[in-house]
N, C-alpha and C positions, 0 to 999 in steps of 0.2 A: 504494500500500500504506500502509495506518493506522500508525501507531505502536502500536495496540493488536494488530495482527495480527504487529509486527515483534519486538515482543515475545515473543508466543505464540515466533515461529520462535528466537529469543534462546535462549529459556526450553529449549525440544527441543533445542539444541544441546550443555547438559549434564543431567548426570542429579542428580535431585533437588535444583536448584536454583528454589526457587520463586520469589523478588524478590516479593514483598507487601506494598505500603504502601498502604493505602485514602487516607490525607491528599494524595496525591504522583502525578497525572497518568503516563500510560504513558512520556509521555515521557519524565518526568523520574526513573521507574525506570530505564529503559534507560540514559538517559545517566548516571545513577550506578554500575550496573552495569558501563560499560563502563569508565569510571574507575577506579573501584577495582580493577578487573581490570589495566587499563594499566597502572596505576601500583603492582600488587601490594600493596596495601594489608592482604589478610588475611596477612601473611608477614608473620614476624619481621624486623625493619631488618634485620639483620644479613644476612638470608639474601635478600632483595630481588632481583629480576633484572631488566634497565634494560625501560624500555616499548616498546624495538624488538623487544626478543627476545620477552616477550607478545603482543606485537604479531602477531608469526610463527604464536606459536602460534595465538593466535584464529582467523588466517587459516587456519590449518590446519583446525581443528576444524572451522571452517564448511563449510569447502571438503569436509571429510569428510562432515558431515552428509548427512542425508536430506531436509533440505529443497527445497523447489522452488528452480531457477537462480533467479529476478525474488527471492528472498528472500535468498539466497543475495549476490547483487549489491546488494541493499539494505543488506545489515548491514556487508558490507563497505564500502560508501560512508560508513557512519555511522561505521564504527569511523576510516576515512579522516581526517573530519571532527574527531572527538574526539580521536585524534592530534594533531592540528594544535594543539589546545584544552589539551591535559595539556601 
């Protein structure tokens, strides 16, 4: 599975979340997206919540989704990785 495909499944996972940078490779959307999600970046410090409890949640979303299981097991290996990486 591409990165431009894991995207696409990224992308369906929430709603009206588009990630668009024509300068910045699929990959290196995704893996800012999932950063800044880890790391709750769009929240105010104050109200911040640690990157395991994100963590949880992603896992959840994805695992809710509609996407196919091999996409399913992809994003979570990535989010795995990017864990490690935040």
């Amino acid at each position: 599975m591409s990165f431009e495909e894991l995207l696409i499944s990224y992308r369906s996972t929430w709603n009206n979340r588009l990630l668009r940078d024509d300068s910045k490779t699929a990959e290196e959307i995704l893996k800012d997206a999932i950063k800044n999600e880890l790391l709750d970046e769009n929240t105010h410090p104050r109200l911040r919540k640690r990157k395991e409890e994100k963590f949880y949640y992603a896992i959840k979303r994805i695992s809710d989704s509609p996407i196919s299981d091999t996409a399913k097991a992809k994003l979570i290996g990535y989010y795995l990785i990017m864990m490690e990486e935040c």
